[in-house]
DSSP file (Angstrom, degrees, kcal/mol; ACC not computed):
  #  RESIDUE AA STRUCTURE BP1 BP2  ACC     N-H-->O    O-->H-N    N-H-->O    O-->H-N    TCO  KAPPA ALPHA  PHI   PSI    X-CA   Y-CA   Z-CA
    1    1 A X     >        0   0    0      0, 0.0     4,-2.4     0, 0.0     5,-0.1   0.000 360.0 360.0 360.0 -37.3   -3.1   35.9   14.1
    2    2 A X  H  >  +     0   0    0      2,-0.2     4,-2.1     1,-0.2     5,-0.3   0.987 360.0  63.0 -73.1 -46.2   -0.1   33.9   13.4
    3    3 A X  H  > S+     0   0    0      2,-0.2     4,-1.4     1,-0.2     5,-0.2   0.845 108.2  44.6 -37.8 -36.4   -2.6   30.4   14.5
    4    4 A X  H >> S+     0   0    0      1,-0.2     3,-3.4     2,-0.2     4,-1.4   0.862 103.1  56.7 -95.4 -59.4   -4.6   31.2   11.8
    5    5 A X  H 3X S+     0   0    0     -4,-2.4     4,-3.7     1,-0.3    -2,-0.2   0.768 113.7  45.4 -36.5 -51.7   -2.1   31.8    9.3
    6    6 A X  H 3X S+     0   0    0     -4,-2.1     4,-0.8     1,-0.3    -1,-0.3   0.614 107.3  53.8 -78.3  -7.3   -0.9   28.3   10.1
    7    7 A X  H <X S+     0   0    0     -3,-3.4     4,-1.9    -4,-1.4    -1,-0.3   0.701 110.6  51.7 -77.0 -35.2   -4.2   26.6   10.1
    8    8 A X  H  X S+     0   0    0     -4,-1.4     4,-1.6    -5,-0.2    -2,-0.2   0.952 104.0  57.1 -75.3 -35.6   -4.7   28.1    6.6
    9    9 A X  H  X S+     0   0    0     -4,-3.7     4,-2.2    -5,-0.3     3,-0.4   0.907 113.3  34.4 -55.6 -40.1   -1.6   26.9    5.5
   10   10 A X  H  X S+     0   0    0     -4,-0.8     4,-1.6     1,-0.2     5,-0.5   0.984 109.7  62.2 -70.0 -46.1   -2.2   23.1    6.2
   11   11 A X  H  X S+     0   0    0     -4,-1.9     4,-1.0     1,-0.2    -1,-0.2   0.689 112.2  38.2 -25.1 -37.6   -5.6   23.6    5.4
   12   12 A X  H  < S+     0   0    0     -4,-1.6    -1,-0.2    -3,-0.4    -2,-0.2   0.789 111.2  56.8 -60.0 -51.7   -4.0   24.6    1.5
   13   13 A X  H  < S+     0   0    0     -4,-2.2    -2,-0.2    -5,-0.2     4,-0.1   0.516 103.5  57.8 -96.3   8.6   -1.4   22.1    1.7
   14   14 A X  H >X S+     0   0    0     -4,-1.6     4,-1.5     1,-0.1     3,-0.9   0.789 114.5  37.3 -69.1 -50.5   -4.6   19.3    2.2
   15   15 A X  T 3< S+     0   0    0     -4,-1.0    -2,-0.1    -5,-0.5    -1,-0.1   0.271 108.3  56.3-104.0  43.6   -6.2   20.2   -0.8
   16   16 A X  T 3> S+     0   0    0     -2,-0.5     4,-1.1     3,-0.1    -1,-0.2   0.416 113.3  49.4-105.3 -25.8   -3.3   20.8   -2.9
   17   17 A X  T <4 S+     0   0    0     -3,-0.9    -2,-0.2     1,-0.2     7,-0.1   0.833 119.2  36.6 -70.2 -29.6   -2.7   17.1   -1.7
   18   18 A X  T  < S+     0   0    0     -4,-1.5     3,-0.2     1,-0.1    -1,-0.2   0.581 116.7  49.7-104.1   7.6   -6.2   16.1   -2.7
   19   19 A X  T  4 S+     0   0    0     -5,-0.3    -2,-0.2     1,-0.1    -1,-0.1   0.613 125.8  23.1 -78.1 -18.5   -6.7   18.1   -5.7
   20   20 A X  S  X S+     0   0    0     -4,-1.1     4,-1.7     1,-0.1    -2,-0.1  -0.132  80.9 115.1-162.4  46.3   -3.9   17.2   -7.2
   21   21 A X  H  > S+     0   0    0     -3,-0.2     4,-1.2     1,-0.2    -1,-0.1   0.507  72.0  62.1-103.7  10.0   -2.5   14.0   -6.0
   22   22 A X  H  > S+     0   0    0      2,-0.1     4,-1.5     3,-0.1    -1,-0.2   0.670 110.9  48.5 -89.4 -25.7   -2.7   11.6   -9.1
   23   23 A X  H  > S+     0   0    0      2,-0.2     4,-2.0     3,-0.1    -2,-0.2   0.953 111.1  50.3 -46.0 -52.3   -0.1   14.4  -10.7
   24   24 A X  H  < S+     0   0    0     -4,-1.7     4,-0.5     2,-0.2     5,-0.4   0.909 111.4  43.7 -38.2 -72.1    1.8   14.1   -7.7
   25   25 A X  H  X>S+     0   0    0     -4,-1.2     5,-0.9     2,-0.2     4,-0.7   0.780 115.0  51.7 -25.8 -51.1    2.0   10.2   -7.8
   26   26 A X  H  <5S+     0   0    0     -4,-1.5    -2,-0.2     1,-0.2    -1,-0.2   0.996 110.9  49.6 -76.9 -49.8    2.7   10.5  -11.4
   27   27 A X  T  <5S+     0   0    0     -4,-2.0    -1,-0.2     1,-0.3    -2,-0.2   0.632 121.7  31.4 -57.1 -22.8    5.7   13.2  -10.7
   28   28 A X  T  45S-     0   0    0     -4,-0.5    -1,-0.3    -3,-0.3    -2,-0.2   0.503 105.4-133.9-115.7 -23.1    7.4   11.4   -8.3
   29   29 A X  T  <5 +     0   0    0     -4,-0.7     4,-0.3    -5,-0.4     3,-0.2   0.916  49.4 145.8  62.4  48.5    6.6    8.0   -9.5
   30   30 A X    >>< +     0   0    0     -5,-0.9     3,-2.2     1,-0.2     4,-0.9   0.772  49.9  82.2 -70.9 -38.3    5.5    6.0   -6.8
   31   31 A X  H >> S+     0   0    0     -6,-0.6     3,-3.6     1,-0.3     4,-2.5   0.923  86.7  53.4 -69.9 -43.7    2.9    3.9   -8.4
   32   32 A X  H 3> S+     0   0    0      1,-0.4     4,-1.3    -3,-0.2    -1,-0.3   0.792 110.7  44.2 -66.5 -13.2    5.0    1.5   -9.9
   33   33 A X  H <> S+     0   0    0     -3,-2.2     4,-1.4    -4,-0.3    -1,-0.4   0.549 113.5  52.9 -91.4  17.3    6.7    0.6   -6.7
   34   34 A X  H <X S+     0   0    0     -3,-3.6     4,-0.7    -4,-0.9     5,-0.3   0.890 114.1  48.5 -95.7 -52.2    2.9    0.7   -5.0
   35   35 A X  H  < S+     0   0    0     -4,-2.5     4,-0.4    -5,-0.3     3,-0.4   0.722 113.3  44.5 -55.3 -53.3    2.5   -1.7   -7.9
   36   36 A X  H >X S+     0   0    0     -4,-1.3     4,-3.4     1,-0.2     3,-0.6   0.885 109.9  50.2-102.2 -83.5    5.5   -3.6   -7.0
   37   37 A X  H 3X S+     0   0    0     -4,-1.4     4,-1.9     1,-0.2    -1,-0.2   0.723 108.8  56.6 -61.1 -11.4    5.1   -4.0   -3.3
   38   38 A X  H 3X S+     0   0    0     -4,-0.7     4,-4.3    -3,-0.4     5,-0.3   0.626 108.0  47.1 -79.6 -35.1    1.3   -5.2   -4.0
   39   39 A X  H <> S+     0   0    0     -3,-0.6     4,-1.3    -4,-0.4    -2,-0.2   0.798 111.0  53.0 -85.4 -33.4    2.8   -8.0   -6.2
   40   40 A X  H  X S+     0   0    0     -4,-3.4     4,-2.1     2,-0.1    -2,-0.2   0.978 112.2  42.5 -58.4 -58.4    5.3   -8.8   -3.3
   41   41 A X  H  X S+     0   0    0     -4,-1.9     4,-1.7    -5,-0.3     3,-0.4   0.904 111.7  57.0 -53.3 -47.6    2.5   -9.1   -0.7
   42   42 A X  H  X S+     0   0    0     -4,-4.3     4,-1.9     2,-0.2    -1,-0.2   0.983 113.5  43.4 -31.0 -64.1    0.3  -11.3   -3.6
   43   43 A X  H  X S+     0   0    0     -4,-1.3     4,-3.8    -5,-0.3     5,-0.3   0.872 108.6  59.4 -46.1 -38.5    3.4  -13.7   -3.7
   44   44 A X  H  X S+     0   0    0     -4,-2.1     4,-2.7    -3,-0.4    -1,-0.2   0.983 107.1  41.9 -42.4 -82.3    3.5  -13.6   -0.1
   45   45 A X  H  < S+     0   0    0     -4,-1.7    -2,-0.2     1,-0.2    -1,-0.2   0.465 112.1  56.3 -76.4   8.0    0.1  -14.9    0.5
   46   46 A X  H >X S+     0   0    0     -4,-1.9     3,-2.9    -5,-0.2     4,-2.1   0.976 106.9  49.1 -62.6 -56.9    0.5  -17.6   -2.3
   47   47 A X  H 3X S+     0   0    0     -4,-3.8     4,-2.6     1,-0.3    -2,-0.2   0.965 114.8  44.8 -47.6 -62.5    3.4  -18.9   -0.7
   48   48 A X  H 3< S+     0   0    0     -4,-2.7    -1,-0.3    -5,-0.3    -2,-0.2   0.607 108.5  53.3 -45.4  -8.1    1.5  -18.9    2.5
   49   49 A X  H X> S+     0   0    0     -3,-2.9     4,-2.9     3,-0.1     3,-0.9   0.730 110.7  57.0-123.7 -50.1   -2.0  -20.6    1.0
   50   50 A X  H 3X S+     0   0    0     -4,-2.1     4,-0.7     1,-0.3    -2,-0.2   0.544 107.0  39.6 -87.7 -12.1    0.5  -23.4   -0.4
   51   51 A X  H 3< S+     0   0    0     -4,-2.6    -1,-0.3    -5,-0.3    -4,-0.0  -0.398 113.0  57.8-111.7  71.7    2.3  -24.8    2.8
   52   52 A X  H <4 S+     0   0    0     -3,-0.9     3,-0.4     0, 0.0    -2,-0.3   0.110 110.6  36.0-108.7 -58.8   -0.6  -24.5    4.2
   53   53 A X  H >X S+     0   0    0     -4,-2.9     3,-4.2     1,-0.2     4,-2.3   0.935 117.9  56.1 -44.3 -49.1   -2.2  -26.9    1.6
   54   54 A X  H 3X S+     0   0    0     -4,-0.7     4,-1.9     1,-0.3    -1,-0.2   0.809 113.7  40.6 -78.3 -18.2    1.2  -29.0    1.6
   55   55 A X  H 34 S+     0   0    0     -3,-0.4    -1,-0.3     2,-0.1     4,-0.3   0.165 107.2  53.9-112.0  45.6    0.9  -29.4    5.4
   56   56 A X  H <> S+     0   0    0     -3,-4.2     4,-2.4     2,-0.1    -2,-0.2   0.624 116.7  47.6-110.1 -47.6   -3.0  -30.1    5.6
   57   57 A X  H >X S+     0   0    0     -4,-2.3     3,-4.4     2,-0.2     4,-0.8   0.796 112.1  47.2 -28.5 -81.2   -1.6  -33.3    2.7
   58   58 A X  H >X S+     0   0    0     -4,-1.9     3,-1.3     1,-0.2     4,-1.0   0.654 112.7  49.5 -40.0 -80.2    1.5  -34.4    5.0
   59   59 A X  H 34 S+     0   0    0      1,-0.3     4,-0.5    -4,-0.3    -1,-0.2   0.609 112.6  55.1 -15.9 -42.8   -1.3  -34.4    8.2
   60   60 A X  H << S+     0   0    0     -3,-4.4     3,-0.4    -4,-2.4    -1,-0.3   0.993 111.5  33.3 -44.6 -77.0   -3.3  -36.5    5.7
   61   61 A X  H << S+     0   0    0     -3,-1.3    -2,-0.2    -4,-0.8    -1,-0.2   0.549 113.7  63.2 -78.6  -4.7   -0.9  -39.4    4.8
   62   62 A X     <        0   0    0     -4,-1.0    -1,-0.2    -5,-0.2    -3,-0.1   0.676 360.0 360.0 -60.8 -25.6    0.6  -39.3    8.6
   63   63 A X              0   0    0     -4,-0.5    -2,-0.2    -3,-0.4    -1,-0.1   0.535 360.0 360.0 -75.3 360.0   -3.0  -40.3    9.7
């Protein structure tokens, strides 16, 4: 008996999580660092896209 009790309880505390997880998000206020770490990783793969370019150049004018 106690097995099911505790299968109904996660079972509850999934769909309290998906019923009512842009509230959640907004109460705790996660999106802006979601926002934030997105913006890191963007920067990230600029940086990356641009020595990439700057050493296809050098490869160029060494040839």
């Amino acid at each position: 008996m106690l097995k099911y009790i505790a299968i109904a309880l996660v079972g509850l505390g999934i769909y309290i999580g998906v019923a009512y997880k842009d509230q959640i998000e907004d109460m705790l206020d996660s999106r802006p660092m979601e926002e934030a770490h997105d913006l890191l990783e963007d920067m990230g793969d600029q940086a990356a896209d641009a020595t990439d370019a700057l050493n296809k150049q050098l490869e160029s004018l060494q040839n």
